[in-house]
VEXDREN-2710 file (C-alpha; in Angstrom, 1 decimal):
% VEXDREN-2710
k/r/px/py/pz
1/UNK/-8.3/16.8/-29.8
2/UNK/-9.8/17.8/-26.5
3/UNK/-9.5/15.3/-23.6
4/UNK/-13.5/15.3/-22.8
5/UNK/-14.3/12.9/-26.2
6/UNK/-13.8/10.0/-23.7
7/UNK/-16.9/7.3/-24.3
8/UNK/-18.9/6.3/-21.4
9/UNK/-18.1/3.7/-19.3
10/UNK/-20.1/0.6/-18.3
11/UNK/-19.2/-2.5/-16.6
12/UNK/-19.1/-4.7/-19.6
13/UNK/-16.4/-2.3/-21.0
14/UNK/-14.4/-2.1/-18.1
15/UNK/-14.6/-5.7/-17.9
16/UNK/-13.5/-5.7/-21.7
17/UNK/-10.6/-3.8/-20.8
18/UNK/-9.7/-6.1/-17.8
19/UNK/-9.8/-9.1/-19.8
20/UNK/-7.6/-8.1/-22.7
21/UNK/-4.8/-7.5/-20.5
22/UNK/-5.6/-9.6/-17.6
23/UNK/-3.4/-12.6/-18.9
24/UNK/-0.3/-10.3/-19.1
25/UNK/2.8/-10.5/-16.6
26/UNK/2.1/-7.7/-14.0
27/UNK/-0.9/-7.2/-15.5
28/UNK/-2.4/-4.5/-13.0
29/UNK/-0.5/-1.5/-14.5
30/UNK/-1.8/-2.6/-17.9
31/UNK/-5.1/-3.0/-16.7
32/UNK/-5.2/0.4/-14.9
33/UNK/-3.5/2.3/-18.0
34/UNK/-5.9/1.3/-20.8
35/UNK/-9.4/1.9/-18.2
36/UNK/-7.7/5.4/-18.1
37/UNK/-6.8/5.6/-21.4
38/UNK/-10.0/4.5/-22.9
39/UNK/-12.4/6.2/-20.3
40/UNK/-10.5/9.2/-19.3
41/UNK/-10.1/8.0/-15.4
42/UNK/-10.4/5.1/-13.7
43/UNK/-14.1/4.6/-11.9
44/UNK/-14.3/3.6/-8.6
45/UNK/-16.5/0.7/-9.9
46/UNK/-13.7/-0.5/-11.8
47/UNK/-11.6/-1.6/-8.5
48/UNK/-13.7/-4.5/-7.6
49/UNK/-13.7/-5.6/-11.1
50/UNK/-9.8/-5.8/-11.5
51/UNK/-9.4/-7.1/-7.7
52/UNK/-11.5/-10.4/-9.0
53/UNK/-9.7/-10.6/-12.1
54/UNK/-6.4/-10.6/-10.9
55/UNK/-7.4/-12.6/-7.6
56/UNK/-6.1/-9.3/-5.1
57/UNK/-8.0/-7.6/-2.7
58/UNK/-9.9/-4.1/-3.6
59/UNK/-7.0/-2.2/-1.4
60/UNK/-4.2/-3.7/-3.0
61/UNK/-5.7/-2.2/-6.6
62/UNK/-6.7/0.8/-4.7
63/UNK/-3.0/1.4/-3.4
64/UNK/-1.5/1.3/-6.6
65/UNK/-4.2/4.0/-8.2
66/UNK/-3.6/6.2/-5.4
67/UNK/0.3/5.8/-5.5
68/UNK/0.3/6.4/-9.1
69/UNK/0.1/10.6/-9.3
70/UNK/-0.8/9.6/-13.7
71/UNK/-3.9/7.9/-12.3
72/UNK/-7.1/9.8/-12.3
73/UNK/-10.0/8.1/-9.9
74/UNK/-12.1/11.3/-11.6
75/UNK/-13.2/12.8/-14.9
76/UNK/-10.5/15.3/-16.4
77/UNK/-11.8/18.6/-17.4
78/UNK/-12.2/19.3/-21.0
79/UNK/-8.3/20.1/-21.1
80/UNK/-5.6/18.4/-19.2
81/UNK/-2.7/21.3/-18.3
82/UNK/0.9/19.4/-17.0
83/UNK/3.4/21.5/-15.8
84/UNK/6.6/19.9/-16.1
85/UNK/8.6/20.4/-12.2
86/UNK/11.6/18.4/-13.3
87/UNK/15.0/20.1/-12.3
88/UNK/15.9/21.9/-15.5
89/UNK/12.3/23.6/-15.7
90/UNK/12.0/24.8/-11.9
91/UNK/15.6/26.2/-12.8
92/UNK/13.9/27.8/-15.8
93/UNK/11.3/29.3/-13.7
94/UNK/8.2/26.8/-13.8
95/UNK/7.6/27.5/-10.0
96/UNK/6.4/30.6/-10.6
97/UNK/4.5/29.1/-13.2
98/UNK/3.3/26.6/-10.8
99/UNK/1.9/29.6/-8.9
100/UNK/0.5/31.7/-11.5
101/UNK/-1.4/28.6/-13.0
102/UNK/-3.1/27.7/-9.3
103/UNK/-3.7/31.3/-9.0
104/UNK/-5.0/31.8/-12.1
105/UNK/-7.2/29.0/-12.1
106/UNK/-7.9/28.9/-8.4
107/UNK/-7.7/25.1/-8.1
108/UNK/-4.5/23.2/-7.3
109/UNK/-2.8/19.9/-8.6
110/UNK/-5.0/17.1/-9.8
111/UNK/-8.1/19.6/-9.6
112/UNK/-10.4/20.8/-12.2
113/UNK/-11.7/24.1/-12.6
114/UNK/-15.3/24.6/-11.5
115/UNK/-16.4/25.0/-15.5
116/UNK/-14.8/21.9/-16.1
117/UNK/-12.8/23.5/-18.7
118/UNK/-9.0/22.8/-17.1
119/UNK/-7.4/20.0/-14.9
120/UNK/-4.4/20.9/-13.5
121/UNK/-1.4/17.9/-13.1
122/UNK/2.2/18.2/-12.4
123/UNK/4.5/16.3/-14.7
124/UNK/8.1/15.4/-14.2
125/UNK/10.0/15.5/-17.4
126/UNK/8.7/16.4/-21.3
127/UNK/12.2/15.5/-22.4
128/UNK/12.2/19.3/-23.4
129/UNK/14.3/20.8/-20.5
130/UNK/16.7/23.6/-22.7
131/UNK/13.4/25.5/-22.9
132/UNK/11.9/24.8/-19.7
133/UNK/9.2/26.4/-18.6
134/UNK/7.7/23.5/-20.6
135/UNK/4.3/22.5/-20.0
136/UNK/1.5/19.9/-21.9
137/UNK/-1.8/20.9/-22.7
138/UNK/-3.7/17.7/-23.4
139/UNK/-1.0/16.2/-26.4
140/UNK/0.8/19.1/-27.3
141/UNK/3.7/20.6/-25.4
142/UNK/4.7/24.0/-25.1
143/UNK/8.3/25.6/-24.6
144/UNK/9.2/28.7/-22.7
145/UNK/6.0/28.8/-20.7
146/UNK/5.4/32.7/-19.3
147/UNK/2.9/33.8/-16.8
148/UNK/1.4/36.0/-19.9
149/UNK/2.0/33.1/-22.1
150/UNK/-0.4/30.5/-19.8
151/UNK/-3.0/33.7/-19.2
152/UNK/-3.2/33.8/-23.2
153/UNK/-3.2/29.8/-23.5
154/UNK/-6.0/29.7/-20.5
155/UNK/-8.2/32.1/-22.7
156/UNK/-7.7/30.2/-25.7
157/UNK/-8.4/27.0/-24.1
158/UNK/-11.8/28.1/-22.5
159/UNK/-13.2/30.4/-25.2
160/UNK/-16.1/28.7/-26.8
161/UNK/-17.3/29.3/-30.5
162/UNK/-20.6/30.7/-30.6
163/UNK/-22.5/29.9/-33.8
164/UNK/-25.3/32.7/-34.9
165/UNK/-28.1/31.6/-36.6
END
């Protein structure tokens, strides 16, 4: 399923998701994982919500988004692209990837293309490292990555169905 059928947030639901795990032991990391997970990202709106619930300040929720590389503050594009750049992948050639892909798509890490097609995100481990290049294209990965490979999964991944009437 494509990563854009994310509903719309509003306050009420990010409250909702605040207060279902607010009560939890660290509860921040909770908190921050099902706003993303539910919404796509986590609004900027959302940090003074979470920094009342949990009684810290704004920049002590903001720290932990921005230290968090998982965390988006934005809306993904309609596909979410990880390249894994664990160890056994970059000896398997996912730097080159790496560069193709940011070439290709001419926006870097944690970027979407300007159609809002693609967000590009580095990963570090898929747990599939004997065939590395691996990379995960929204919830499905994909072993032994080439630069033709990605070029074929890129057009795939932005060609639209066209119905004639």
């Amino acid at each position: 399923m494509p990563i854009n059928a994310f509903p719309q947030w509003t306050p009420a639901l990010l409250q909702e998701q605040i207060d279902a795990h607010k009560h939890r032991p660290g509860a921040l990391l909770p908190i921050l994982h099902a706003i993303q997970d539910r919404f796509g990202h986590i609004p900027r709106e959302a940090v003074p919500l979470i920094a009342e619930s949990l009684q810290l300040t704004r920049a002590e929720v903001h720290g932990v988004i921005s230290f968090y590389h998982h965390f988006r503050t934005s809306p993904p594009g309609r596909h979410v692209v990880q390249i894994c750049r664990a160890e056994a992948c970059q000896a398997r050639g996912s730097r080159a990837l790496e560069m193709h892909a940011r070439e290709t798509l001419g926006i870097d890490y944690h970027q979407t293309s300007a159609d809002r097609e693609i967000t590009l995100e580095p990963v570090y481990c898929l747990g599939n490292c004997a065939c590395g290049p691996s990379l995960r294209v929204d919830d499905r990965i994909l072993a032994r990555v080439t630069p033709e490979r990605f070029d074929r999964l890129v057009d795939e991944l932005t060609t639209q169905v066209l119905k004639v009437s």
